[in-house]
N, CA, C and O atoms as CSV, one atom per row, in Angstrom:
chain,resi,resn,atom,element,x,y,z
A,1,UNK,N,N,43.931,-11.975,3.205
A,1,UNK,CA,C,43.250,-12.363,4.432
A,1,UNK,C,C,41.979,-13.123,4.063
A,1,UNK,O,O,41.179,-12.838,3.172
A,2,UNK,N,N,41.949,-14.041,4.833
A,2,UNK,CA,C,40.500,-15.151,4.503
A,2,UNK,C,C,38.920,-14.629,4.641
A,2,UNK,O,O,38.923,-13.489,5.107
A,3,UNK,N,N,38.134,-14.914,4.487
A,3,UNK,CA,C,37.461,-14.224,4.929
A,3,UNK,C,C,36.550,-14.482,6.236
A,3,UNK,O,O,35.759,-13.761,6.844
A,4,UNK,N,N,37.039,-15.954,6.434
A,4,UNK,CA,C,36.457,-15.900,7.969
A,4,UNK,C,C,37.146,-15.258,8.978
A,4,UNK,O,O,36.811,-14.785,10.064
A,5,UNK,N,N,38.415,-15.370,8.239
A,5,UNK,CA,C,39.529,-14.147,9.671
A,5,UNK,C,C,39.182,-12.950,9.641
A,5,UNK,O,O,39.444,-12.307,10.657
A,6,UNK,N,N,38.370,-12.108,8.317
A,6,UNK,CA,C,37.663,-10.825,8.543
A,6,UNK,C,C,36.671,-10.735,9.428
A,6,UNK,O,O,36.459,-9.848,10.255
A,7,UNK,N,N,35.799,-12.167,9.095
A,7,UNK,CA,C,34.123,-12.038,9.813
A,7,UNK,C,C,34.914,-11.951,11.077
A,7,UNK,O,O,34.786,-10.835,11.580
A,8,UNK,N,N,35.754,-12.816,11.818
A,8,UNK,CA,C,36.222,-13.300,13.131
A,8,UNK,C,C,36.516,-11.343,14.051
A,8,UNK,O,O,35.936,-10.697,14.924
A,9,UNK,N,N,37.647,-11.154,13.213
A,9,UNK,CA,C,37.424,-9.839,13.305
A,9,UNK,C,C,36.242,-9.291,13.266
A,9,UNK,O,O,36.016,-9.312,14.476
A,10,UNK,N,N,34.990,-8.649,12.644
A,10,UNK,CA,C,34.353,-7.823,12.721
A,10,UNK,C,C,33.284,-8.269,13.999
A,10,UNK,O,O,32.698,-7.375,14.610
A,11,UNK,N,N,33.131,-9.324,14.260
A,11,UNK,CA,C,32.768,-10.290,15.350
A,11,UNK,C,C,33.042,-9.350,16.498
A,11,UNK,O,O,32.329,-8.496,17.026
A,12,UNK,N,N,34.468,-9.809,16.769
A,12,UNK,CA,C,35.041,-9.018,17.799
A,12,UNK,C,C,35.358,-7.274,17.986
A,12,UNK,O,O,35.749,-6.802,19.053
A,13,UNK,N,N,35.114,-6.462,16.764
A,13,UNK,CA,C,35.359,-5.002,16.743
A,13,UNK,C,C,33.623,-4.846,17.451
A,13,UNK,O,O,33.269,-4.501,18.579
A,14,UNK,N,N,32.814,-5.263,16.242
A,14,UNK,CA,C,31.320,-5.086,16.504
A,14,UNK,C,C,30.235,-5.498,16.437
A,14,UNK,O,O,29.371,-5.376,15.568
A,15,UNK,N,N,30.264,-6.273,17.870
A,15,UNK,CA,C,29.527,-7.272,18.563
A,15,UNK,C,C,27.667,-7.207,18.341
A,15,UNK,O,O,26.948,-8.084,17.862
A,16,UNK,N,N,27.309,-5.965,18.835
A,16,UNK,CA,C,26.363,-5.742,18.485
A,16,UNK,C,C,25.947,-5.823,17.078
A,16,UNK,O,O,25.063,-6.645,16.838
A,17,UNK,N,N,26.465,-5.050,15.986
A,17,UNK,CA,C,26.182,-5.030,14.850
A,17,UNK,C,C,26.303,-6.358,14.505
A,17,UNK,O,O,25.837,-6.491,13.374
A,18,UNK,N,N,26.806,-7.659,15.050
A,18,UNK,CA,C,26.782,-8.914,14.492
A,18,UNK,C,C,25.811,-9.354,15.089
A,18,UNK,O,O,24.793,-9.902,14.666
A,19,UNK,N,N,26.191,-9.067,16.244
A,19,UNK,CA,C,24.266,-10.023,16.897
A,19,UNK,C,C,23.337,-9.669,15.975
A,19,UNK,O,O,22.757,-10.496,15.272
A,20,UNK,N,N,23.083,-8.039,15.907
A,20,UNK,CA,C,21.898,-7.650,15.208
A,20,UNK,C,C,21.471,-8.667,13.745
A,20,UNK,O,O,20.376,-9.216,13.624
A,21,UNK,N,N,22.325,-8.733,12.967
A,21,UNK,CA,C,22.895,-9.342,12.099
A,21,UNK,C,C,22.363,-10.845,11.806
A,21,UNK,O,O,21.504,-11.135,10.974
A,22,UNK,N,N,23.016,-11.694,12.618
A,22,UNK,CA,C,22.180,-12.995,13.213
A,22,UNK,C,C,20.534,-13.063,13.449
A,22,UNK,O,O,19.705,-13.822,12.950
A,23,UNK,N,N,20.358,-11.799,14.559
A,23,UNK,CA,C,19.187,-11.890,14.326
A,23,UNK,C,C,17.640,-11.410,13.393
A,23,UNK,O,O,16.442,-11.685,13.464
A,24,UNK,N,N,18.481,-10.598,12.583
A,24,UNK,CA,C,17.627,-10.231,11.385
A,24,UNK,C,C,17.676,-11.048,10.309
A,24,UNK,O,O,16.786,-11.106,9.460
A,25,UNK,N,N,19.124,-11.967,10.300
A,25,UNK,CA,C,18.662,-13.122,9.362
A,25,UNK,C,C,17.818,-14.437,9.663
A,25,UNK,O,O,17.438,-15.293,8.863
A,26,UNK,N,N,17.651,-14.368,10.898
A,26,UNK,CA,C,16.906,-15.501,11.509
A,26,UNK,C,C,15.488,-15.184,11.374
A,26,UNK,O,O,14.780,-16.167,11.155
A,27,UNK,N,N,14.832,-13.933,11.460
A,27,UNK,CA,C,13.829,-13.465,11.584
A,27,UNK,C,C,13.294,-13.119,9.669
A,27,UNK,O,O,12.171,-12.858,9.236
A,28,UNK,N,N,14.489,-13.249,8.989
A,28,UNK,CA,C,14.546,-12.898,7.584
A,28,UNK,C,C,13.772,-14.879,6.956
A,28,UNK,O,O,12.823,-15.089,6.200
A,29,UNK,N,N,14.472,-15.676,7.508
A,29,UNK,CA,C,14.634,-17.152,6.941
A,29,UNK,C,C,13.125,-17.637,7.379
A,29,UNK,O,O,12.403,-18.293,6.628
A,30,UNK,N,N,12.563,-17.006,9.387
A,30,UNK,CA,C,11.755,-17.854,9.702
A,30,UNK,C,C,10.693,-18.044,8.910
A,30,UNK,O,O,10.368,-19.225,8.787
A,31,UNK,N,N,9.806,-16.955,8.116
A,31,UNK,CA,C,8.657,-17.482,7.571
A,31,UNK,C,C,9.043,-18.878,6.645
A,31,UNK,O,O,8.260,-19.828,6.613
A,32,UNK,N,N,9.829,-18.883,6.192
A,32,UNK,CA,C,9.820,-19.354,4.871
A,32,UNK,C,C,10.001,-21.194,5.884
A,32,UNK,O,O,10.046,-22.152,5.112
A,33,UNK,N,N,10.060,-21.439,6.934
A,33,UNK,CA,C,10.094,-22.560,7.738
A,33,UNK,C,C,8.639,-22.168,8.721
A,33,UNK,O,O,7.850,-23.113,8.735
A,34,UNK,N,N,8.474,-21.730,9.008
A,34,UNK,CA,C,6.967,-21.543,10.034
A,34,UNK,C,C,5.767,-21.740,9.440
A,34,UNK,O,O,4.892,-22.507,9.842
A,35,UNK,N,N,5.715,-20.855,8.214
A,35,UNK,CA,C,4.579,-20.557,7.158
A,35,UNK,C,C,3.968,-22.506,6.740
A,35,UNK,O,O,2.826,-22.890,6.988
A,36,UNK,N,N,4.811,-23.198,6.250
A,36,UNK,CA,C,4.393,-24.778,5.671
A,36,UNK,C,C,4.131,-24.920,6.720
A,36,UNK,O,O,2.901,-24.936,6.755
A,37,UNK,N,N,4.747,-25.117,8.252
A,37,UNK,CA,C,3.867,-25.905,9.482
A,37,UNK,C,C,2.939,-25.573,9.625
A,37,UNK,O,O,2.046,-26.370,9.913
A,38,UNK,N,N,2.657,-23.985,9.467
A,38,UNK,CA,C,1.613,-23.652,9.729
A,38,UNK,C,C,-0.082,-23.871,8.526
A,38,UNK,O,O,-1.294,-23.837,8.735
A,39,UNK,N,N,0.517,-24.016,7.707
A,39,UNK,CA,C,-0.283,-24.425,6.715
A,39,UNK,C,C,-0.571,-25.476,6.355
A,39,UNK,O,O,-1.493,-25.669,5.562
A,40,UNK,N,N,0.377,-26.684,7.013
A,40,UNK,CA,C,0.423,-28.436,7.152
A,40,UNK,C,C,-0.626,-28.753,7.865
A,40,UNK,O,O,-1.324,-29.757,7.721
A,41,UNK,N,N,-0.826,-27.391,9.107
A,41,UNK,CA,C,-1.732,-28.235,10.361
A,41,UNK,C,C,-3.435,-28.217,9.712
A,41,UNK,O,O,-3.993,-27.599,8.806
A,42,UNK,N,N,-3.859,-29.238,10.710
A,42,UNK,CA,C,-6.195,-28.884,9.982
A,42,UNK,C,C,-6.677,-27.859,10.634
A,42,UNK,O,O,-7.264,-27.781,11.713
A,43,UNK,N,N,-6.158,-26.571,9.350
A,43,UNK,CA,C,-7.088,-25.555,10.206
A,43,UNK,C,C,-8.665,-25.423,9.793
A,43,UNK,O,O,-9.478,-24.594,10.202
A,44,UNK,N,N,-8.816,-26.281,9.040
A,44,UNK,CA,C,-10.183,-26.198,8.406
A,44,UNK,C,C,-11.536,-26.830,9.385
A,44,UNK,O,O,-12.653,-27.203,9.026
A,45,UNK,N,N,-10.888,-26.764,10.784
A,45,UNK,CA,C,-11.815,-26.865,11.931
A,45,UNK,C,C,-12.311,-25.237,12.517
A,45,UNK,O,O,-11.555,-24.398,13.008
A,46,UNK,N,N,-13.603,-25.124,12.322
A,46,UNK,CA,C,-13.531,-23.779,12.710
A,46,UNK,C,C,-13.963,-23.692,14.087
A,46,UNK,O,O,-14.712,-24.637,14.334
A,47,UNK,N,N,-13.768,-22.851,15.189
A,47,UNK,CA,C,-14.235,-22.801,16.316
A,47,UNK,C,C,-15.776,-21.883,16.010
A,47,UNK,O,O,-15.982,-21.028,15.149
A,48,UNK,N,N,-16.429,-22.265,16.744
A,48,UNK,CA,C,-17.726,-21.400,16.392
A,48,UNK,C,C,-18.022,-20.713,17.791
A,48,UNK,O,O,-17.934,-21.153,18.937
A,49,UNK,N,N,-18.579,-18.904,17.058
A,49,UNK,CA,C,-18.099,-18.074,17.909
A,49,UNK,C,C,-19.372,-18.248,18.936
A,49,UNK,O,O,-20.335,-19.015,18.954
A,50,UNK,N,N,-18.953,-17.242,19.730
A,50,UNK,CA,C,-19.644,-17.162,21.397
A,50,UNK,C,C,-21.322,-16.215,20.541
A,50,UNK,O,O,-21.540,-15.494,19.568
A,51,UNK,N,N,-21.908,-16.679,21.385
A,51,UNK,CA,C,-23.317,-15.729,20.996
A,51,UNK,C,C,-22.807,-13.815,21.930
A,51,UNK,O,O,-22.458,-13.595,23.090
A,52,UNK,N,N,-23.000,-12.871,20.776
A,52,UNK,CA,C,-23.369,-11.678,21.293
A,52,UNK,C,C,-23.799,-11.292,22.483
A,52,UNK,O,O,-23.237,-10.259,22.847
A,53,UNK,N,N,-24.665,-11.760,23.324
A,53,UNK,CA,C,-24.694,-11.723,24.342
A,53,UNK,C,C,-24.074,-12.259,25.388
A,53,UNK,O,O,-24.083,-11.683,26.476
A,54,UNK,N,N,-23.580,-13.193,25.234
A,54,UNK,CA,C,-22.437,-13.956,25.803
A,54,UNK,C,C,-21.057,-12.861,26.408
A,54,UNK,O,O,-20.571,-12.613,27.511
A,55,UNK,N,N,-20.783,-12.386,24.866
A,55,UNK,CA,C,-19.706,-11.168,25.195
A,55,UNK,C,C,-20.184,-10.442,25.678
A,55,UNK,O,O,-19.396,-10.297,26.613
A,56,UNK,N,N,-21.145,-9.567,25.893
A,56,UNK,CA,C,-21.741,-8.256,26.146
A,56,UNK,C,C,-21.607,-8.747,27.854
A,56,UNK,O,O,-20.726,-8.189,28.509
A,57,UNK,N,N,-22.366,-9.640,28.445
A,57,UNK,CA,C,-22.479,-9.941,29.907
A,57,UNK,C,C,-20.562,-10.502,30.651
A,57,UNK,O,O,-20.146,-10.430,31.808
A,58,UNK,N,N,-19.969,-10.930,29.579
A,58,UNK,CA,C,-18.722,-11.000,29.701
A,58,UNK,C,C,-17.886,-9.789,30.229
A,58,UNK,O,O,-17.488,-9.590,31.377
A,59,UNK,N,N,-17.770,-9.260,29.444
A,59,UNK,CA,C,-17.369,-7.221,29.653
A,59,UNK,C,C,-18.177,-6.757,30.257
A,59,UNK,O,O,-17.636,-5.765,30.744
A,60,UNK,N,N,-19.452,-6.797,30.680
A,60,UNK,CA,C,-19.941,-5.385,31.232
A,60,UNK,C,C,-20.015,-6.098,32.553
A,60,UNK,O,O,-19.702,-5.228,33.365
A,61,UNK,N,N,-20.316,-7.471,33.361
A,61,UNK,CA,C,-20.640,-8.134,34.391
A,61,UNK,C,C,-21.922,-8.093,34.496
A,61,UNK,O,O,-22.378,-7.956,35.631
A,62,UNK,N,N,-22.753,-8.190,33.468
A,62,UNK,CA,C,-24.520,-7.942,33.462
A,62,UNK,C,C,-25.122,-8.831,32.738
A,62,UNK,O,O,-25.038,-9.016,31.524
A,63,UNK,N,N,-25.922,-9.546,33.762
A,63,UNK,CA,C,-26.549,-10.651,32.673
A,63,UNK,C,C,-27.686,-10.256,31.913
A,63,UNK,O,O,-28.726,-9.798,32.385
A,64,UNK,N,N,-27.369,-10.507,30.408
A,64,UNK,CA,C,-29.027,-10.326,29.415
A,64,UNK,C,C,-30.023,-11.111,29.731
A,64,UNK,O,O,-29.897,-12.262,30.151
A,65,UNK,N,N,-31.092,-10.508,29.537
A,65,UNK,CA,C,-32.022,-11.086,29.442
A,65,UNK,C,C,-32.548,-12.030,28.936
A,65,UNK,O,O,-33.731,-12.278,29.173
């Protein structure tokens, strides 16, 4: 028996266990494709953060002084 006529079969016995399957190898492959885009882009722009008080009147609804 071939062995795609096995996979074809196990496909159809157990569906789930193949989805699962699919999707743990997809989730297995993505870094190794996400990681370079993500490291291609200019992250060497930094956002510069909010002043301390900024947050504090943010969360509490109280303006500092």
């Amino acid at each position: 028996m071939a062995v795609m006529e096995k996979l074809k079969i196990f496909v159809v016995q157990e569906p789930v266990v193949a989805a699962s399957c699919v999707i743990a190898g997809f989730g297995f492959f993505q870094p190794a494709v996400v990681r370079p885009i993500l490291d291609s882009m200019d992250s060497s722009k930094q956002v510069p953060q909010p002043a301390l008080r900024d947050v504090v009147s943010g969360v509490t609804g109280k303006k500092q002084g």
